[in-house]
TIKEDREN-716949 format. One record per residue (C-alpha): x, y, z. Coordinates in pm, 1 decimal, padded with zeros to 6 digits. Layout:
<pts>
+----------+----------+----------+
|       xx |       yy |       zz |
+----------+----------+----------+
|        X |        Y |        Z |
...
+----------+----------+----------+
</pts>
This chain:
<pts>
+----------+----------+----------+
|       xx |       yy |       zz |
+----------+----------+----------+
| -00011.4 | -01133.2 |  03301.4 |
| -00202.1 | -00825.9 |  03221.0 |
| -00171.2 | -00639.6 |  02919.4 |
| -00033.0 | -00314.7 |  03169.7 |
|  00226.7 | -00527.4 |  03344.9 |
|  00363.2 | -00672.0 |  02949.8 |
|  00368.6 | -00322.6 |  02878.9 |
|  00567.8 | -00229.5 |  03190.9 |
|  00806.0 | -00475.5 |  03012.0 |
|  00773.5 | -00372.3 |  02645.6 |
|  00902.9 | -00055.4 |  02833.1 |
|  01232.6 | -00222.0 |  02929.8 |
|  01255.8 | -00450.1 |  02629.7 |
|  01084.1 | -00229.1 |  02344.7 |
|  01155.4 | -00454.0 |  02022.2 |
|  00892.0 | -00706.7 |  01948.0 |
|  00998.0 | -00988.1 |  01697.8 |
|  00696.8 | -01235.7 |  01566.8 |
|  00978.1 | -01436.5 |  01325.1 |
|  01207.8 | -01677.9 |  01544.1 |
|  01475.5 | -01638.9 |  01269.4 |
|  01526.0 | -01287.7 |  01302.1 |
|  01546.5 | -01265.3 |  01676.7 |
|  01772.9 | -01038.3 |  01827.5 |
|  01934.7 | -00955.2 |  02208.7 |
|  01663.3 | -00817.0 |  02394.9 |
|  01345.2 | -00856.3 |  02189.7 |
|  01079.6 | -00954.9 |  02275.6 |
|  00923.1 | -01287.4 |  02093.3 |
|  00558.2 | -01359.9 |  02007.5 |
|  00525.8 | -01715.0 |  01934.2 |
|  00183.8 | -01631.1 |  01645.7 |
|  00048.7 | -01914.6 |  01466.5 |
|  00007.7 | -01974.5 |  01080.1 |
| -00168.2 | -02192.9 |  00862.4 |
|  00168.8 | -02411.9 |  00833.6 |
|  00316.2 | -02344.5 |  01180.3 |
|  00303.2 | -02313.4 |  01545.2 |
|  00515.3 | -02038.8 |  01644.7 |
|  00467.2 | -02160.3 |  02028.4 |
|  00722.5 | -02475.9 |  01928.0 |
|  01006.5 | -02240.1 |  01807.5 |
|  00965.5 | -02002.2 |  02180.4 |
|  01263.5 | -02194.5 |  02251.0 |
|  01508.6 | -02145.4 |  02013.2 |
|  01381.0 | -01738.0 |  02016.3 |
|  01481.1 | -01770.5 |  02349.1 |
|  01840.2 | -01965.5 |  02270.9 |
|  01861.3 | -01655.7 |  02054.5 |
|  01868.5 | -01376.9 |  02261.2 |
|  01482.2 | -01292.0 |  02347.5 |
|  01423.7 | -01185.6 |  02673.7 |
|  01096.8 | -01348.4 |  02704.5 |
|  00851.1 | -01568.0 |  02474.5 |
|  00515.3 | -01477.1 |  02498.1 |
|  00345.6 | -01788.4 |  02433.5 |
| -00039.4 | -01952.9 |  02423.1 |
|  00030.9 | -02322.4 |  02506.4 |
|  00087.8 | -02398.8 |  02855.3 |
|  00344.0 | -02699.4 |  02770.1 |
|  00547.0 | -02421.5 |  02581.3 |
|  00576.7 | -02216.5 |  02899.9 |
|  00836.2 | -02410.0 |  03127.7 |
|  00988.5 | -02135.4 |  03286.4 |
|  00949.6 | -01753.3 |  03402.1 |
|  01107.9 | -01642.2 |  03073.2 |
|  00750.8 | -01744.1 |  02919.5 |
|  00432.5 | -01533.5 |  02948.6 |
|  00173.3 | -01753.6 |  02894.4 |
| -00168.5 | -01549.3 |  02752.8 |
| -00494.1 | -01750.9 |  02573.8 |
| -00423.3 | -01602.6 |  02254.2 |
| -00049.1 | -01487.7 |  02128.9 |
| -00229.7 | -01244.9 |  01842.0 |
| -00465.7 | -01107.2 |  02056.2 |
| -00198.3 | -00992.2 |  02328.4 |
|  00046.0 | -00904.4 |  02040.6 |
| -00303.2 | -00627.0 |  01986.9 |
| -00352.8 | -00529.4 |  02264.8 |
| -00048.3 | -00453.9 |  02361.0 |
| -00025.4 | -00234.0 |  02048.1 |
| -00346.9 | -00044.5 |  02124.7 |
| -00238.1 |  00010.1 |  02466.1 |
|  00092.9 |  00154.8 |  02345.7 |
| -00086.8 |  00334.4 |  02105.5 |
| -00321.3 |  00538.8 |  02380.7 |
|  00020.9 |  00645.2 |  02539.4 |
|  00102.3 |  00858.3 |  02217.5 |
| -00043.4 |  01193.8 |  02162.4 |
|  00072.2 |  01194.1 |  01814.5 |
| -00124.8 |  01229.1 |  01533.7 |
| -00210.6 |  00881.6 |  01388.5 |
| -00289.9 |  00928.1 |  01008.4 |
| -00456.8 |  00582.4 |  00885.5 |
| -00432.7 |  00528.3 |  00522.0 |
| -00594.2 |  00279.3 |  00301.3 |
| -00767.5 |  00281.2 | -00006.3 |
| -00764.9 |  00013.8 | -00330.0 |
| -00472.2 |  00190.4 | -00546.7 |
| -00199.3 |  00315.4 | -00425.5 |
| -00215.7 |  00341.6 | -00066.0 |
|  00160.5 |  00258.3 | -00060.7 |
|  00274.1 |  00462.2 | -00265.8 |
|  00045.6 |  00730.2 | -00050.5 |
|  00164.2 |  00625.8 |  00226.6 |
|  00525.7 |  00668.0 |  00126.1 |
|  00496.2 |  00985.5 | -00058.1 |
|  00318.5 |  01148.2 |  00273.9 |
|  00600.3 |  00985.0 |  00469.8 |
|  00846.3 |  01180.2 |  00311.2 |
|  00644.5 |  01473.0 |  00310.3 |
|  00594.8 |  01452.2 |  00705.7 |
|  00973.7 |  01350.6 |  00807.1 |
|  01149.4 |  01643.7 |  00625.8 |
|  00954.7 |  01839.0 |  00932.7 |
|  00872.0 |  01571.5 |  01224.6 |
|  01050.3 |  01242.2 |  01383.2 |
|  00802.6 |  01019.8 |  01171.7 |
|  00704.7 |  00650.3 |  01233.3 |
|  00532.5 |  00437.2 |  00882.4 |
|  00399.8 |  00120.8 |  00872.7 |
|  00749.7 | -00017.0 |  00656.5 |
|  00730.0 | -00185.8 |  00329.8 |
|  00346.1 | -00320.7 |  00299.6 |
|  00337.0 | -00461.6 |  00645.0 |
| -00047.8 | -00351.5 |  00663.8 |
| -00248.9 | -00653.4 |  00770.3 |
| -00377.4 | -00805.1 |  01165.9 |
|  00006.0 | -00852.3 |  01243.8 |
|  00169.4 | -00540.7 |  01058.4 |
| -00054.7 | -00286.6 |  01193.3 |
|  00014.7 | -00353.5 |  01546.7 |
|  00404.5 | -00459.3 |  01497.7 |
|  00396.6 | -00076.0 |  01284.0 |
|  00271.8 |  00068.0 |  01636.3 |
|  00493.6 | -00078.1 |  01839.7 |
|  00814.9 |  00015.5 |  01659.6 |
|  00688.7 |  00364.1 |  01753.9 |
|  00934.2 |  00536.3 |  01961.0 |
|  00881.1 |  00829.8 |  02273.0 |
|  01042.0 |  01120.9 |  02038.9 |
|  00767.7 |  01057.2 |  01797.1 |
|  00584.5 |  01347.3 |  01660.6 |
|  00396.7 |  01199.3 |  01353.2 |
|  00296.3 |  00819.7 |  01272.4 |
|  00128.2 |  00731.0 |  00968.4 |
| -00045.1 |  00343.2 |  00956.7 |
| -00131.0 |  00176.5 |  00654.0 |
| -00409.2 | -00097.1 |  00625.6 |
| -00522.3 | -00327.6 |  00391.8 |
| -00791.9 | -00556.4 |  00375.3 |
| -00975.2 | -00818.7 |  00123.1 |
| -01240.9 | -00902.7 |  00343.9 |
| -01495.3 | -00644.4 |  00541.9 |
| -01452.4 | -00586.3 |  00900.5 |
| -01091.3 | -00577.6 |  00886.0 |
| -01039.7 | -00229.5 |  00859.0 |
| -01280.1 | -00182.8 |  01170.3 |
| -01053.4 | -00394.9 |  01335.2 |
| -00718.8 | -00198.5 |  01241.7 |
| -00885.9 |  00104.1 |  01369.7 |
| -00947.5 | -00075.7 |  01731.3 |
| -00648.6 | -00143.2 |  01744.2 |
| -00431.6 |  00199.4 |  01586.3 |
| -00701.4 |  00459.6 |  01666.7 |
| -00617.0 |  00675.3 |  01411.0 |
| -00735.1 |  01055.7 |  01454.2 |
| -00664.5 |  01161.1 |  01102.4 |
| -00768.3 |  00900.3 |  00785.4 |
| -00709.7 |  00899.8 |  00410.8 |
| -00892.6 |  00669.4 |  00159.8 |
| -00713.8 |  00734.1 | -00171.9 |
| -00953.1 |  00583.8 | -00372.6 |
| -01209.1 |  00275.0 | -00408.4 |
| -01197.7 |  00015.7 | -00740.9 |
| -01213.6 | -00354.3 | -00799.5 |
| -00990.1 | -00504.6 | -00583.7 |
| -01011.0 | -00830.8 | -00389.8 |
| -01365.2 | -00876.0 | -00531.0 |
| -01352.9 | -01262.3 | -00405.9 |
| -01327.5 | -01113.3 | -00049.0 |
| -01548.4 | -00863.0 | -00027.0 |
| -01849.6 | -00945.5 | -00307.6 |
| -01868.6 | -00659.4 | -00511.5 |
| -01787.0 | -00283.5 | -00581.9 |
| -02032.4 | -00201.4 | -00290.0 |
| -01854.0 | -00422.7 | -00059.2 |
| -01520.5 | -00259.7 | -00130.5 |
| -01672.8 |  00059.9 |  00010.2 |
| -01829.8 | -00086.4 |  00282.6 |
| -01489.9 | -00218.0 |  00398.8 |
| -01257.3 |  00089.8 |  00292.6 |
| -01514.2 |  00297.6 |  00453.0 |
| -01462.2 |  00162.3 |  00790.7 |
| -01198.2 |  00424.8 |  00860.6 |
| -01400.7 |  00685.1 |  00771.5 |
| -01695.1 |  00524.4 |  01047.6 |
| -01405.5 |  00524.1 |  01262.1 |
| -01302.0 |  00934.1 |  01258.3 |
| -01685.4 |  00989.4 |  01222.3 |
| -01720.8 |  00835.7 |  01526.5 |
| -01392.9 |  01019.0 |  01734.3 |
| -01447.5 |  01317.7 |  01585.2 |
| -01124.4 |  01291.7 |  01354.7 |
| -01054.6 |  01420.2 |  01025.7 |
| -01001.3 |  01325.2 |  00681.4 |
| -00784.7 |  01390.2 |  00409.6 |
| -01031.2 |  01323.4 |  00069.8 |
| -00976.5 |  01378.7 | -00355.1 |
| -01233.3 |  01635.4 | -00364.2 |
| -01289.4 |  01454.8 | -00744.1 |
| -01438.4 |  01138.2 | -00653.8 |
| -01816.5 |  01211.6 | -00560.4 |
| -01845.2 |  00888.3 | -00380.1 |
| -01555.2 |  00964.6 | -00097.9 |
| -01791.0 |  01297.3 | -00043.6 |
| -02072.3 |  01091.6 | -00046.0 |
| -01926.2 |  00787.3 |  00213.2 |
| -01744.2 |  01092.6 |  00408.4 |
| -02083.2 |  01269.4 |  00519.0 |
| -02130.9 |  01382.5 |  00859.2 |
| -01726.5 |  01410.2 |  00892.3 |
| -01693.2 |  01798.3 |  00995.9 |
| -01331.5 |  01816.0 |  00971.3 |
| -01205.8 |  01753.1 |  00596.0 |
| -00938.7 |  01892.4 |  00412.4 |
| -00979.9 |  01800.4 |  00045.8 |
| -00732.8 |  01812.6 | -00264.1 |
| -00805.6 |  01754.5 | -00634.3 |
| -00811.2 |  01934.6 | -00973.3 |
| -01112.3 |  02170.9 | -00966.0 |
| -01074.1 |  02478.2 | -00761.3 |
| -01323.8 |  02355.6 | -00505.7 |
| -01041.5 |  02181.6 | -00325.1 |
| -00804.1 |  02322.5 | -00032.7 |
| -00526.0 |  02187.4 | -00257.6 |
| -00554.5 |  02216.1 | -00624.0 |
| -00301.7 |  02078.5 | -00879.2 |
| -00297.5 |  01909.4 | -01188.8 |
| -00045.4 |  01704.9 | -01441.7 |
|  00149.9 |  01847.3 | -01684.2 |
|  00333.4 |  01720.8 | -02010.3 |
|  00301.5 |  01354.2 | -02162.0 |
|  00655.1 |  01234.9 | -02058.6 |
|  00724.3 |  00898.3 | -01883.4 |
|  00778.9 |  01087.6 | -01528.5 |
|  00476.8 |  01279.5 | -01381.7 |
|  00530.8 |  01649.1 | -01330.0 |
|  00269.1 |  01805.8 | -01152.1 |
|  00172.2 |  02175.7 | -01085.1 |
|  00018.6 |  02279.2 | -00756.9 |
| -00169.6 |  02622.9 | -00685.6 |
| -00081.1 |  02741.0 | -00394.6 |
| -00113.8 |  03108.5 | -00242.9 |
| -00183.6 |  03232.4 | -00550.1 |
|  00119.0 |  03132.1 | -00696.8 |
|  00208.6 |  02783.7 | -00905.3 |
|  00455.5 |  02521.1 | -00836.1 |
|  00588.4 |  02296.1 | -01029.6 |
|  00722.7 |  01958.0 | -00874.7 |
|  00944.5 |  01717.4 | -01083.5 |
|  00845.6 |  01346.1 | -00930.0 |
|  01020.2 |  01040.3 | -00992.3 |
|  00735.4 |  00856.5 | -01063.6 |
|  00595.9 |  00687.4 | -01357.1 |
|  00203.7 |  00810.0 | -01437.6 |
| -00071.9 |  01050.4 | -01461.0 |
| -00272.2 |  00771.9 | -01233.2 |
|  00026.4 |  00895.6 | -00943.9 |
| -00104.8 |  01212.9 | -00930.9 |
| -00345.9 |  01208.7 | -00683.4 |
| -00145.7 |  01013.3 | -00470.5 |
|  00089.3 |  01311.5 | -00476.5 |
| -00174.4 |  01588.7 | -00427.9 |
| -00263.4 |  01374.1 | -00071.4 |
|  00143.3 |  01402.5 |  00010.0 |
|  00085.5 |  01779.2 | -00078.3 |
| -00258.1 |  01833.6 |  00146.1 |
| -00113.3 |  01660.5 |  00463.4 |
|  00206.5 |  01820.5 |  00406.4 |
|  00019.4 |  02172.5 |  00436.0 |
| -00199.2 |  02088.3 |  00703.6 |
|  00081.0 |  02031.7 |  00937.6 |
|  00266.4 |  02328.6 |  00812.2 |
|  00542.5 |  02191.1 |  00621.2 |
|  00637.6 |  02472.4 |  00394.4 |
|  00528.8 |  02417.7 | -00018.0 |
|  00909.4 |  02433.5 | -00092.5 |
|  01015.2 |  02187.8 |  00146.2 |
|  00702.8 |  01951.0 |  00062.4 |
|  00837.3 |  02033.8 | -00329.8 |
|  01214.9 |  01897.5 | -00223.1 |
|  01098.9 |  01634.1 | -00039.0 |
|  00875.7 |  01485.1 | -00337.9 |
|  01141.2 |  01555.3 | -00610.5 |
|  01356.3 |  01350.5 | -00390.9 |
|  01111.4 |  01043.4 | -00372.2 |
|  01221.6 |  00722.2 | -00564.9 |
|  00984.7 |  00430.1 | -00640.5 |
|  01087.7 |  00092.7 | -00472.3 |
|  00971.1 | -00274.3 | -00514.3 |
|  00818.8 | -00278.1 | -00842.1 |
|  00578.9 | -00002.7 | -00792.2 |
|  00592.5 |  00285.7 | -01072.6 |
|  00949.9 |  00270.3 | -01186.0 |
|  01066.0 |  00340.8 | -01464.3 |
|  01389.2 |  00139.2 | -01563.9 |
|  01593.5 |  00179.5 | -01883.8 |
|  01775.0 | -00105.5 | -02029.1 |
|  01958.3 | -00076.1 | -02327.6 |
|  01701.7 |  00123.6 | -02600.1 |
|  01463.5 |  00044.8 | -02385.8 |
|  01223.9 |  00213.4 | -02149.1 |
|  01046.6 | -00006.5 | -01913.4 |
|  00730.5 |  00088.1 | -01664.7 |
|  00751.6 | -00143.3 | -01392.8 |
|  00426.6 | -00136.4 | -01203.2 |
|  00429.3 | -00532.8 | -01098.4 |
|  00309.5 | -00545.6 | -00716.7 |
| -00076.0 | -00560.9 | -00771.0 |
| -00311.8 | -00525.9 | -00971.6 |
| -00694.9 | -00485.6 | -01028.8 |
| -00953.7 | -00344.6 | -01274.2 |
| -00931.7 |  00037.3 | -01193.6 |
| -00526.0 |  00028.4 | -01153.2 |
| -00490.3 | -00143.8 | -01500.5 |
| -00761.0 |  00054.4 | -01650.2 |
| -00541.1 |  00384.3 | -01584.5 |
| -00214.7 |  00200.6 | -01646.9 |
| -00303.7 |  00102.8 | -02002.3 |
| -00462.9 |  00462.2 | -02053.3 |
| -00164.4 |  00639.7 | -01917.5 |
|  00045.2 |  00417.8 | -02171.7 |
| -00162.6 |  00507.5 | -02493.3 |
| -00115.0 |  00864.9 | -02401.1 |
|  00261.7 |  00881.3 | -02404.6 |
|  00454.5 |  01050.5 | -02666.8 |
|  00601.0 |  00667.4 | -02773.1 |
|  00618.3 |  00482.0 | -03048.0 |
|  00706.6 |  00095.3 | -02994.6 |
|  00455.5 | -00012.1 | -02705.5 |
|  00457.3 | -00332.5 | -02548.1 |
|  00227.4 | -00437.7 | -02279.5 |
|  00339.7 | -00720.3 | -02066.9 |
| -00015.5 | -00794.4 | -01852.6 |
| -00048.5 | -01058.4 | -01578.2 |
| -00365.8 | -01203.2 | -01430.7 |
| -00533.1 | -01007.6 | -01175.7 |
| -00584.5 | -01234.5 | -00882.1 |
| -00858.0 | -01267.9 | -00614.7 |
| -01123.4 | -01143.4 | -00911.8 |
| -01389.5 | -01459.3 | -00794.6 |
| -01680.0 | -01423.9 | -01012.9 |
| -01584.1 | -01126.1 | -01205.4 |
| -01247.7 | -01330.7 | -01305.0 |
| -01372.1 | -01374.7 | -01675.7 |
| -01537.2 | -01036.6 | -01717.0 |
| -01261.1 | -00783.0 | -01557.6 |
| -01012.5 | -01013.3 | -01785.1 |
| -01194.9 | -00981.5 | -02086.1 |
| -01269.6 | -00588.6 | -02040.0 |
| -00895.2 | -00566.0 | -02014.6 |
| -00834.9 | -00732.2 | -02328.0 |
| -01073.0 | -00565.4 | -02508.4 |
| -00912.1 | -00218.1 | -02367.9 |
| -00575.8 | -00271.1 | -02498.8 |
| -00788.6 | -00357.8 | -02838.6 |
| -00927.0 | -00078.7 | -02829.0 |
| -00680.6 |  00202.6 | -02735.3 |
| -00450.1 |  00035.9 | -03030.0 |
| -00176.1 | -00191.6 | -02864.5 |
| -00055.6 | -00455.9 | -03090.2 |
|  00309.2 | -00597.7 | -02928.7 |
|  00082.4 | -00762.7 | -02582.7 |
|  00157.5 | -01062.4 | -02409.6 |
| -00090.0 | -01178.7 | -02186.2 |
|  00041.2 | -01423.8 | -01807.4 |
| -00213.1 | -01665.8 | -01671.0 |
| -00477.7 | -01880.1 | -01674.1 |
| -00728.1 | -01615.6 | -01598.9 |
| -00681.8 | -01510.1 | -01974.4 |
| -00794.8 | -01858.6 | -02132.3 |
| -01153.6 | -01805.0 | -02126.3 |
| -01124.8 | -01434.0 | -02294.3 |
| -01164.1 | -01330.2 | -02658.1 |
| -00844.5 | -01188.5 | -02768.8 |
| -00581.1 | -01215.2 | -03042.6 |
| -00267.7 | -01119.1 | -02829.5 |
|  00014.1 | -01402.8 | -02746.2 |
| -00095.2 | -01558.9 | -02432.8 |
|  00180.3 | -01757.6 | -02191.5 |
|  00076.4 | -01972.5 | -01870.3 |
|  00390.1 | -01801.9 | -01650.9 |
|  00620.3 | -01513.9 | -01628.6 |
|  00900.3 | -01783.5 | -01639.9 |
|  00760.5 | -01864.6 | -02005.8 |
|  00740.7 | -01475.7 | -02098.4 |
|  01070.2 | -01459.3 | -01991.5 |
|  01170.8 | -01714.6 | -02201.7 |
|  01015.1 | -01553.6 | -02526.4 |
|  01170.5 | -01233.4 | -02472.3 |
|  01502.8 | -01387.6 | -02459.8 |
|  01442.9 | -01494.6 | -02821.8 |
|  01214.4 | -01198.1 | -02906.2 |
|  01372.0 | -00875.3 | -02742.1 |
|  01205.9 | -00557.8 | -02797.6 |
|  01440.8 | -00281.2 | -02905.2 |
|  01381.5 |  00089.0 | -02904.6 |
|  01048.3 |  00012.8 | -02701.5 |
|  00823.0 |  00166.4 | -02417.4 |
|  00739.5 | -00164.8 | -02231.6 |
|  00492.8 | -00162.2 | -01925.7 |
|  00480.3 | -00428.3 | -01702.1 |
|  00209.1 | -00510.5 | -01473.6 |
|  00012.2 | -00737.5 | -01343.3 |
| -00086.7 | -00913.0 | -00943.9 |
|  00123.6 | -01007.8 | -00702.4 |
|  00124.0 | -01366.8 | -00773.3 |
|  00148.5 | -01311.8 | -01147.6 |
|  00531.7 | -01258.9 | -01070.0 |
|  00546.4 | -00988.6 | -01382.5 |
|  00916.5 | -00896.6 | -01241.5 |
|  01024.5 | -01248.0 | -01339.9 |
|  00974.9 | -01108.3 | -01769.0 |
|  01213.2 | -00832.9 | -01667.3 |
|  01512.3 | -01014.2 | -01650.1 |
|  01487.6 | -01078.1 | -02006.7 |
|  01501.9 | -00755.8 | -02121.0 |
+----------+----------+----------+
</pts>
């Protein structure tokens, strides 16, 4: 079947389901295949389910006309997306970066949708099969869509942009992340770059923090930027205010100043902001409206909340982690107006050789900026220089904490994804 006649039948049946277990009437089920499965052996039950049709890549799978048999289920599931995708005539913002693209991502969402019908790549569903299951969820009253995409490994981000064509792109930032992927510092640019290649290439345009030199620098020979930041160079200018838990940030605009109240935790948030606050102009969503919609914003799944139990006051920042993010973490900690830290730090994972260096410069941070109540998660730690308490597992932190609770105390929690930090919360 070609990819235009699927499409004529996305048309009819326009939910696409890749998981057999959440199949419902009508979708449409691609049988993909995983490292520990063969999603061609559960077409079947999909089917059983309520999916119109399986699209499948083995032919002994494909026993009846309610089976589209292609060579590769993935590779259909794309270009089905990118054809989809060249029916819209929608902007397309692409957004990726090594901190807080979903945050980004989010805060520009909310930004966007108090004005347009908006479609977002939901939750962190960035990779080969959340990019094009984002674009297909896309409906025909669509005005704005917004794509997120991560990658650990370069080339990936090229591929993403095959497949989304995004005509507007926003790299929030470039750090130590996924260093086992992609070799070094250099390589992260390389690969986080690729979107920018991409609107270089079509002409697009980019949103870029006018105060990191090296987006300027990877964004030559764009002619369409619109830049924010804190120096008055930028379209948007804005800047933090106070030393509170909650960011509050000012922004310049028309010769006037306006103060927005967010709801998340950090100084290291505010750039991610000041990109909600440049798109939002762009596309001519008033400042006051852009200033509701942020104050409105909440902080979901671990990711700059701040949580009060008891006497407590607890930063949980426990999705991911790397270098750069902890760096500003720890840095926006020592600068609060608190006086009973605690640092609860997981490994950061996906380091390779940098493992014991980026661990040991983060012990010898907190050293050095004064923190004495830090518990250290992870084997990464063992090899480091440090005279903190060290535990193997978040279960184990836990487990102190229960017999050790911090009272009155400004706790942040962070660490990677599979550190499980979240798991120490319960404790407190």
């Amino acid at each position: 079947m070609s990819i235009q006649a699927l499409y004529d039948v996305f048309l009819q049946h326009p939910s696409v389901q890749t998981d057999s277990r959440k199949v419902k009437e009508g979708d449409i089920f691609f049988a993909l295949k995983g490292d520990n499965f063969n999603g061609n052996a559960f077409a079947a039950k999909a089917l059983e389910d309520g999916a119109v049709y399986a699209v499948v890549d083995e032919a002994q799978y494909a026993v009846n006309d309610q089976y589209i048999l292609t060579t590769d289920v993935l590779t259909t599931l794309q270009q089905l997306a990118h054809h989809h995708r060249l029916q819209l005539d929608i902007p397309v913002i692409g957004i990726t970066g090594s901190n807080g693209k979903t945050t980004t991502k989010e805060l520009v969402t909310a930004v966007l949708s108090a004005k347009f019908k908006t479609y977002a790549t939901e939750g962190n569903l960035n990779n080969h099969i959340g990019v094009p299951l984002t674009l297909l969820k896309i409906k025909p009253d669509a005005e704005m869509s917004i794509v997120e995409m991560g990658a650990n490994h370069i080339g990936e981000i090229a591929s993403y942009c095959k497949v989304a064509n995004p005509n507007y792109g926003l790299i929030n930032n470039v750090g130590k992340a996924h260093l086992e992927g992609f070799g070094s510092l250099e390589g992260v640019k390389k690969a986080k770059g690729e979107l920018y290649d991409h609107l270089r290439h079509f002409n697009g345009t980019v949103f870029r923090n006018a105060d990191l030199d090296y987006l300027k620098e990877m964004a030559l020979g764009i002619d369409q930027q619109f830049t924010y930041g804190t120096s008055s160079v930028a379209n948007v200018v804005g800047k933090a205010l106070g030393d509170s838990e909650m960011l509050k940030v000012v922004i310049l605009n028309a010769g006037n100043e306006v103060q927005i109240q967010t709801q998340l935790v950090g100084a290291y948030n505010l750039p991610n902001i000041l990109a909600a606050v440049a798109v939002g102009l762009y596309f001519g969503v008033d400042i006051d409206t852009i200033k509701a919609a942020l104050e409105h914003y909440v902080p979901s799944n671990s990711r700059s909340q701040l949580i009060e139990r008891g006497s407590n006051k607890i930063i949980l920042d426990a999705y991911n982690a790397n270098p750069t993010s902890m760096k500003l973490a720890l840095e926006n900690m020592a600068g609060l107006n608190a006086e009973n830290k605690w640092l609860l730090l997981g490994a950061m994972k996906e380091m390779g050789n940098e493992s014991v260096s980026e661990h040991q410069s983060l012990v010898d941070l907190a050293a050095s900026l004064g923190f004495k109540n830090v518990i250290l998660t992870g084997n990464e730690f063992v090899a480091t220089n440090h005279h903190f308490k060290w535990f193997e597992t978040s279960e184990d932190v836990k487990q102190y904490l229960l017999q050790h609770k911090p009272e009155c105390a400004t706790i942040l929690i962070k660490g990677s994804r599979g550190s499980k930090m979240e798991v120490a919360l319960e404790a407190l």
